[in-house]
N, C-alpha and C positions, 0 to 999 in steps of 0.2 A: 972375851967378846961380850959387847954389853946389845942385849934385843928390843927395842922398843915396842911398848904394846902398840896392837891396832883397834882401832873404835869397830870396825867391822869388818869380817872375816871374808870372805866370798859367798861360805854358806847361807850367812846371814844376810846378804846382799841379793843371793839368789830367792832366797824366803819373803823377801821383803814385796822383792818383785811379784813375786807368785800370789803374796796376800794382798799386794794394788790389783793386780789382775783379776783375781776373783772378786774382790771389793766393786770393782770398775763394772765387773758380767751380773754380777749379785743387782749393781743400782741400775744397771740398764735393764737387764730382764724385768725388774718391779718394777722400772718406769711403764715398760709395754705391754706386763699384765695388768699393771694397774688402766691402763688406757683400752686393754682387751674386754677388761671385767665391767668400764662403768662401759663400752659398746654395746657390752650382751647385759647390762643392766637396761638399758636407753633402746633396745632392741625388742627388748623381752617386757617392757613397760610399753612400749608400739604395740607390741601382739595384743598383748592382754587387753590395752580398750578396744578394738574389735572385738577379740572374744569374749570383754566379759559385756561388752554393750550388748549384744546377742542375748548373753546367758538371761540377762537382765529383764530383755523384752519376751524371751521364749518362754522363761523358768519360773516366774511369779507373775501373780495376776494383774498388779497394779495395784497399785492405794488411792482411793480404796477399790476394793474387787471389783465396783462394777461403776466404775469411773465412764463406762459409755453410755451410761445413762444421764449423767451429770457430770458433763467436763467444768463447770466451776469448782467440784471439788478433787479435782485431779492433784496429787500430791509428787506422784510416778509412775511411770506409764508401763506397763507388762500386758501381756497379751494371753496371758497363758489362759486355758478355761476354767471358771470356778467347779465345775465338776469333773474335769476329765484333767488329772494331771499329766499326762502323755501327751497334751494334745493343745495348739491353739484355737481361739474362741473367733470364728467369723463374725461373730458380734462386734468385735475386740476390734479385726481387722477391720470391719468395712467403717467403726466411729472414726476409727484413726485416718482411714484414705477423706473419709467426710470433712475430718476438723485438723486438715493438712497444716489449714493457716491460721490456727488457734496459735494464740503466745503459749499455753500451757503446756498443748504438746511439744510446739516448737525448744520451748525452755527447758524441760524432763527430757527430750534428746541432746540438748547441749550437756546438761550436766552427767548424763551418763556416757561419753564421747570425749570428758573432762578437758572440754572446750575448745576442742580439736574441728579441724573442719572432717566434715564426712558425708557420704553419699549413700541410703536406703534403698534399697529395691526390693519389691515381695513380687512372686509370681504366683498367680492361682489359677487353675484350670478353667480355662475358657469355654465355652458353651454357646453354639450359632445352632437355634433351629427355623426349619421354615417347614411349612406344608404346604402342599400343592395338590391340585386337581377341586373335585366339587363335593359338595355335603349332598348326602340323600335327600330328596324331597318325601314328605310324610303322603300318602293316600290313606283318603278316609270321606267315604260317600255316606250317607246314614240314609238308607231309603226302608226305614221300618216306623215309620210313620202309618196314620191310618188312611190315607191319600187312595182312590181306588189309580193302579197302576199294575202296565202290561210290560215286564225287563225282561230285555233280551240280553244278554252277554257274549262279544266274539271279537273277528276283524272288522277295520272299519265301522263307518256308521249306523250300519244296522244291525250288528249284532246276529246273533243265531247262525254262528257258522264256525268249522273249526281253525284253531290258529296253533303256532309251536310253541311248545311249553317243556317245563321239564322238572322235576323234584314234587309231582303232585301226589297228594297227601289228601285223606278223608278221616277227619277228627284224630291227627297222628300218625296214622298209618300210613305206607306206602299204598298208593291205588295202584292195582295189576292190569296193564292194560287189556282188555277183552273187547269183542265187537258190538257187549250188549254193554244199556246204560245202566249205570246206577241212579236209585234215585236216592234223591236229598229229603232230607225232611227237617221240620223243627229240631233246630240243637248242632245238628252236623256242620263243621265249618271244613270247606273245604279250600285245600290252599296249594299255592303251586308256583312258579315260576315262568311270567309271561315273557317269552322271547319274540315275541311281535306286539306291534302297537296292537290294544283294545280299546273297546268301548263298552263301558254299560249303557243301553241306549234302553228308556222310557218312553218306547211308543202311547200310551195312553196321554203322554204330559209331554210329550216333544221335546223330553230334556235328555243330552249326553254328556256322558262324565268320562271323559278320552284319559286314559292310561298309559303313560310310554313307554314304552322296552328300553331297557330290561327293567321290568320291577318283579317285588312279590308281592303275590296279591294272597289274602284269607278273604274269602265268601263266608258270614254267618247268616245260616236261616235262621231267620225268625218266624217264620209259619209263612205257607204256601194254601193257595186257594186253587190251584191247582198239579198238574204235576209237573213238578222242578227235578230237571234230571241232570248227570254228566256223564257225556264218554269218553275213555281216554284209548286212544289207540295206536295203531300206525301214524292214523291221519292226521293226529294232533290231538286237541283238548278242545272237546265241544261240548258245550252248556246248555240245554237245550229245553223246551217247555213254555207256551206261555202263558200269561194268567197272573192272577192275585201270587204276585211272590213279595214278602218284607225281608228283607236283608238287611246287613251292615257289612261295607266293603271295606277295609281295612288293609295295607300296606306302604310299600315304598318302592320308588322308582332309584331301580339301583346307580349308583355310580359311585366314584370312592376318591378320598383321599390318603395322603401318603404324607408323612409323617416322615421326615428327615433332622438328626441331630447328629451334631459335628462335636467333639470335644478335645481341643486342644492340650495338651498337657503341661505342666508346668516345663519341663524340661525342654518342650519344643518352641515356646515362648520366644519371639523374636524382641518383643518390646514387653517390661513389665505390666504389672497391672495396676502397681504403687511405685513411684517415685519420692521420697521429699531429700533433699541438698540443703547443707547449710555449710555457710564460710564466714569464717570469721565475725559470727552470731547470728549473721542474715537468710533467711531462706533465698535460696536463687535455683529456679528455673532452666536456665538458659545453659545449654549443653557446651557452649564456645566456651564462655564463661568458665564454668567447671573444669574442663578441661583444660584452662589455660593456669585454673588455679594448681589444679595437682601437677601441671608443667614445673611449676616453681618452688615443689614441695622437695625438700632433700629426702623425702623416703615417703613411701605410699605401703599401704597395710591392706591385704583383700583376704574376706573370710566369706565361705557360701556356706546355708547350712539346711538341711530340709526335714521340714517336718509336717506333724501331723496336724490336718484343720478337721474339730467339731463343729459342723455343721448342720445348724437346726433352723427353720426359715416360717413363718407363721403370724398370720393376723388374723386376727378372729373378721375383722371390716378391712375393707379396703377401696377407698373411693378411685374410680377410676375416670381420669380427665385428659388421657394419654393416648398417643398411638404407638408408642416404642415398648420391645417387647419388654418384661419383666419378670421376674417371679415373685412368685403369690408365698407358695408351700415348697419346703424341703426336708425332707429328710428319711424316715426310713416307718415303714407300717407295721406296727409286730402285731395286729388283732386283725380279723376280718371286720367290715364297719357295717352295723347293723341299717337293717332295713329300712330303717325310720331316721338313718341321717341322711341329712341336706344342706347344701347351701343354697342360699336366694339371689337371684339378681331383680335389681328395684332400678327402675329409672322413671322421669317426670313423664305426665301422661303424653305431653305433647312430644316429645322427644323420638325418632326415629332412625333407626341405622342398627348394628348388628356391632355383638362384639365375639373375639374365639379366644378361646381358652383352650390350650395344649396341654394334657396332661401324661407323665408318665408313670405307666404300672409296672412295679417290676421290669420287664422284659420289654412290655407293650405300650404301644402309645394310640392316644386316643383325641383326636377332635370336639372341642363344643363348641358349636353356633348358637348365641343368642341372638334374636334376631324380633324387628320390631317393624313392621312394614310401613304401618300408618298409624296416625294419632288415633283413630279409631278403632284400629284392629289389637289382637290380643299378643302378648307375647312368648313363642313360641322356642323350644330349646331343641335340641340335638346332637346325639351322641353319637360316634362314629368312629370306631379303631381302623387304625392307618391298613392300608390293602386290605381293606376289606374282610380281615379275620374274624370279625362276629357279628351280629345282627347289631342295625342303627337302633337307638332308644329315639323318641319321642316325646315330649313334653310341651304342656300348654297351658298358660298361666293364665294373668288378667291383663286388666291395659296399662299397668304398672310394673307388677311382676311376673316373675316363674319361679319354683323349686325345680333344682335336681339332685335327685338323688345322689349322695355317692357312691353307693352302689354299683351305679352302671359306669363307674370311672375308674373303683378299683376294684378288680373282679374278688372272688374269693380264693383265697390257695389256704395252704395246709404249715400252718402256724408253729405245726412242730418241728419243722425245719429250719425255721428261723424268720426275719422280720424278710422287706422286703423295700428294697428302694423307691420312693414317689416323690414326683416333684410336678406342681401347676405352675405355668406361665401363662400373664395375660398376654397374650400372642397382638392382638390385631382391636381396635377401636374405629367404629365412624357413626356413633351416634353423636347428637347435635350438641350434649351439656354431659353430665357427672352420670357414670354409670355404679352404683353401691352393690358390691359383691360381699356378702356377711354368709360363713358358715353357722347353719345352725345346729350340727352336730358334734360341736367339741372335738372336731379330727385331732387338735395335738393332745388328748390326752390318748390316745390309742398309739402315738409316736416315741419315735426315740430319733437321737440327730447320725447323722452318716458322715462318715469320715474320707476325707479329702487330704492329698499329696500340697506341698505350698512349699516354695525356695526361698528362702531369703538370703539376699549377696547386700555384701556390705564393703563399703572403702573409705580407710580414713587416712589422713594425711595432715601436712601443718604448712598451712602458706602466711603463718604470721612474720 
C-alpha cells in the first residue's frame, strides 16, 4: 500500500491557527495601547499647561524681575518676589490686576497657556473698616496772662461751687478725699475727671469758658494773688478761693470712637479679587460668553493653588483728591519709632474740611482727624484709640499745615519679641482741593513686609 504525503498535519493546522490568533490579540492589544498611550500622552500634556502655567507665574519673577515697574519691557510675566522666594510680590499682583488690558500681559499669558483658551482668578484677603461714634474735642483756656482777673471754677455759670468728679489727682498723685482744702500753689496741676458740666467763669471780665461732661480737665497754676484752694469730698470736687489767680486749663471733652475691621479670607471669597479670560487670543469679560466657550471644549483642565503674598505698602507722599477708603502704609514694625518722627499734612490756605486716617498698631487701632475749620483758622490734628483705651493726642499747626507724630500712632512695645503688624488707611476726605500727606520720618526703613494667604484657581480648555 502506497501513502500519500500531506502538506499539513492537523498539528500543524492547529499551530497555525493558534499563531493567527495570537497574531490577531498581539495587533489589536497594540492598536488600543497605542490609542491608550497617545490618551494619557494628550491627557497628561492638558494637565501640565495648567500646572506648569502656575508654576510659571508663582515660581520665577518675571523678565525682567521688576517688570511692574516698566511694563514696555515685559518679556514674561512671574509674580514671584525678588526677595522672598517662598512668596509672591503684591507689587507683582496688583501691576498685573492694573495692566489687565496691556497686549504685553495679555500676550505672556497666551504663550504660557500654549495658546489654549483659559480663565485666571486670584483671591486675596479682603479688608472693610469703618469707624464710628465722635473724636474728642481738645480744652485749652490760657488765662495766665497779666489781665487783673477774679476765676471762679464749678457748676453752671458762676462757678464756686462743688460738682461730681472722679480720678482727681494733685501733681500725680491720688488726692485723698478730706473735709479740709488743700491749697494750690505756683506749679501744682491739678487734674481730675468732670462728670458734670462746668464752667470757668471770670467775674472781673464777664467771660465763661463752659466745659462738658465728661471731660478731663488739668488746672495749672501759674501764681495766685490770693488763696486758690481745692476740696475733694463726699460732696464732690470744689475749687474754691477768689482773687489774682493765672492758670492754664488744659483737657478734653471725652467721648470715643470705635474702630471696626472685617477681614475676609481668601478661601471665604465669594467672587475674586482678579479675574482675566482669554479665548481664542481675545481677552473676554463676559461670563455667558466663557461659559458657553468651555460648553464646547471636549475637556476642561482646573488647577487651585495657594500661596504665599509679600506684602509691603509705602509712599513716602501721597496726594490725596479722594474720598474712597485706601491704604497709605503696610506692613510690619520691627523698631520702636523715635520721638522726632513725623508725618505732615499740607493743604492750600484757603481749603477747608477734615480728613481721617485709620491706623493699625499691632493689636490696636487708632483714629486721626485732620481737620481745618476755616480759611483763617489753624489746622488742628487728633489722635484717639478706638474705645477709648488711651488718652486723645492733640496737635496744632498753621493755616497750611500740622505734624503728627508717629509716635502717638504706634505705641512702643518690646522689640525683642519680634516686629509688629501696622497698616494706615486714608479712611475719609471732605476738604475742598488736594490734601498732601508726606512722612517725614522715613517709617519704611524701620519696616519689613507681612505675609498674606492668596489662591489662585486656574481653567484651561480648547474651543478652537
Amino acid at each position: 500500500m502506497r501513502y500519500r504525503g500531506q502538506i499539513f498535519s492537523l498539528d500543524a493546522m492547529l499551530a497555525l491557527v493558534m499563531v493567527i490568533v495570537m497574531l490577531g490579540t498581539i495587533t489589536s492589544t497594540s492598536t488600543v495601547l497605542q490609542n491608550e498611550i497617545s490618551a494619557m500622552v494628550d491627557w497628561y500634556e492638558r494637565v501640565n499647561i495648567a500646572s506648569n502655567m502656575l508654576d510659571v507665574l508663582t515660581k520665577n519673577p518675571g523678565n525682567p524681575t521688576d517688570w511692574n515697574k516698566d511694563i514696555s519691557n515685559l518679556k514674561s510675566l512671574g509674580l514671584r518676589s525678588n526677595t522672598y522666594p517662598y512668596a509672591v510680590s503684591y507689587d507683582k499682583i496688583s501691576a498685573l490686576m492694573k495692566l489687565e488690558d496691556s497686549t504685553a500681559v495679555i500676550n505672556s499669558l497666551i504663550n504660557m497657556s500654549n495658546h489654549k483658551d483659559f480663565e485666571l482668578r486670584l483671591y486675596l484677603p479682603n479688608t472693610t473698616i469703618s469707624l464710628t461714634g465722635y473724636f474728642p474735642k481738645r480744652v485749652f483756656i490760657d488765662l495766665s496772662d497779666g489781665r487783673d482777673r477774679n476765676i471762679q471754677i464749678g457748676q453752671g455759670s458762676t462757678g464756686n461751687n462743688p460738682f461730681d468728679a472722679a480720678n482727681v489727682t494733685l501733681n500725680g498723685d491720688n488726692l485723698p478725699k478730706r473735709n479740709q482744702p488743700y491749697s494750690l500753689s505756683p506749679g501744682d496741676v491739678l487734674a481730675f475727671y468732670a462728670l458734670e458740666d462746668i464752667t470757668v467763669h471770670d467775674r472781673k471780665n464777664g467771660e465763661d469758658y463752659p466745659i462738658s461732661a465728661p471731660a478731663y480737665v488739668e488746672i495749672q497754676v501759674i501764681s495766685t494773688g490770693s488763696n486758690f484752694q481745692v476740696k475733694w469730698s463726699d460732696s464732690g470736687l470744689h475749687i474754691t478761693g477768689q482773687g489774682q489767680v493765672r492758670i492754664v486749663v488744659e483737657g478734653y471733652q471725652k467721648s470715643t470712637i470705635t474702630v471696626n475691621v472685617d477681614v475676609t479670607e481668601p478661601e471665604e471669597l465669594t467672587a475674586p479679587s482678579y479675574r482675566i479670560a482669554v479665548i481664542n487670543g481675545s481677552k473676554v469679560d463676559d461670563d455667558a460668553v466663557i461659559q458657553r466657550s468651555r460648553d464646547r471644549s471636549p475637556w476642561i483642565e482646573y488647577i487651585e493653588r495657594k500661596v504665599t503674598v509679600e506684602k509691603f505698602r509705602y509712599e513716602e507722599n501721597i496726594n490725596v483728591d479722594f474720598s474712597s477708603t485706601t491704604e497709605w502704609i503696610v506692613g510690619r514694625l520691627t523698631m520702636n519709632v523715635p520721638e522726632y518722627s513725623y508725618f505732615r499734612v499740607t493743604v492750600a490756605p484757603q481749603y477747608t474740611g477734615r480728613i481721617i486716617l485709620v491706623a493699625r498698631d499691632g493689636e490696636e487701632y487708632r483714629g486721626v482727624l485732620i481737620e481745618k475749620q476755616s480759611s483763617d483758622s489753624v489746622i488742628q490734628a487728633i489722635v484717639a484709640t478706638s474705645d477709648d483705651s488711651s488718652p486723645p493726642k492733640f496737635y496744632q499747626g498753621n493755616k497750611t499745615s500740622v505734624d503728627v507724630p508717629w509716635s502717638s500712632i504706634f505705641q512702643a512695645f518690646d522689640t525683642s519679641v519680634g516686629s509688629k503688624v501696622i497698616t494706615v488707611w486714608i479712611y475719609g476726605n471732605t476738604f475742598d482741593g488736594t490734601v498732601e500727606i508726606k512722612d517725614m520720618g522715613h517709617l519704611d526703613t524701620m519696616m519689613e513686609p507681612k505675609f498674606e494667604r492668596t489662591i489662585l484657581k486656574l481653567w484651561v480648555w480648547d474651543d478652537s
